[in-house]
N, C-alpha and C positions, 0 to 999 in steps of 0.2 A: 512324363506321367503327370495328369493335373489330376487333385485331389479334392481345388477349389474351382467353383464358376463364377466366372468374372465377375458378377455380381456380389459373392462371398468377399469375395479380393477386394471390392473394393471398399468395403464395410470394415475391413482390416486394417488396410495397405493405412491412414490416417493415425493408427493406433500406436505406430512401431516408431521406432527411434530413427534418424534422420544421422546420416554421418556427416552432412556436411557441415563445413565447419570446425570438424576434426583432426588434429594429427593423425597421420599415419596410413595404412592402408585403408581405400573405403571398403566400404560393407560388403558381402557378397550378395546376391538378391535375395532379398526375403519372403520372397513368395516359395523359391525354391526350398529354402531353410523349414518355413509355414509346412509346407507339403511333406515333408518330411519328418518331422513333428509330430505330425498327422499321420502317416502312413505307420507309423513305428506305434502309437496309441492304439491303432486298429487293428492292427496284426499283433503286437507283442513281442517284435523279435527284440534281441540285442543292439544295442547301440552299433555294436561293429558290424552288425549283419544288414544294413540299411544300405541299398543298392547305389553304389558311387554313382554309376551312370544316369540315375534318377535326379540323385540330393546330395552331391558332391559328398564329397571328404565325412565320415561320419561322425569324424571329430570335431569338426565347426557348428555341422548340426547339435551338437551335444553342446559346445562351448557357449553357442546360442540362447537354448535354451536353459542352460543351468543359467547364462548372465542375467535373461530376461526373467526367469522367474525369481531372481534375488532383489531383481530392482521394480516389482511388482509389473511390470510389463505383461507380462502369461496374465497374471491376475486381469487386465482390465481387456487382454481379447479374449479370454474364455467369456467375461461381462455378456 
């Protein structure tokens, strides 16, 4: 399910945190994470009800977005 068009994506994709460099496991994609973000803002469902097969695990999506918006990340792609 794409939520973004390439173009969107890539007005983003500059914005976002970079794992490399990192310990540990890298990132999972963040467009998919983005998409889901998004889908869940539009509809309004529940964090658990966010379709795995779309945007993985809905707990990463969630992990995600609560880390990004603590570290003002959300803040400067809503910009």
């Amino acid at each position: 399910m794409r939520l973004l068009t390439d173009e969107q994506w890539a007005r983003l994709a500059p914005c976002l945190p970079r794992s490399a460099g990192k310990a540990g496991r890298p990132f999972a994609g963040h467009r998919r994470i983005i998409e889901g973000i998004i889908y869940r803002y539009r509809t309004g469902v529940p964090w658990g009800d966010l379709p795995r097969e779309a945007f993985g695990p809905w707990q990463t999506v969630w992990k995600r977005h609560r880390r990004w918006a603590a570290d003002g990340t959300w803040d400067t792609i809503l910009a």
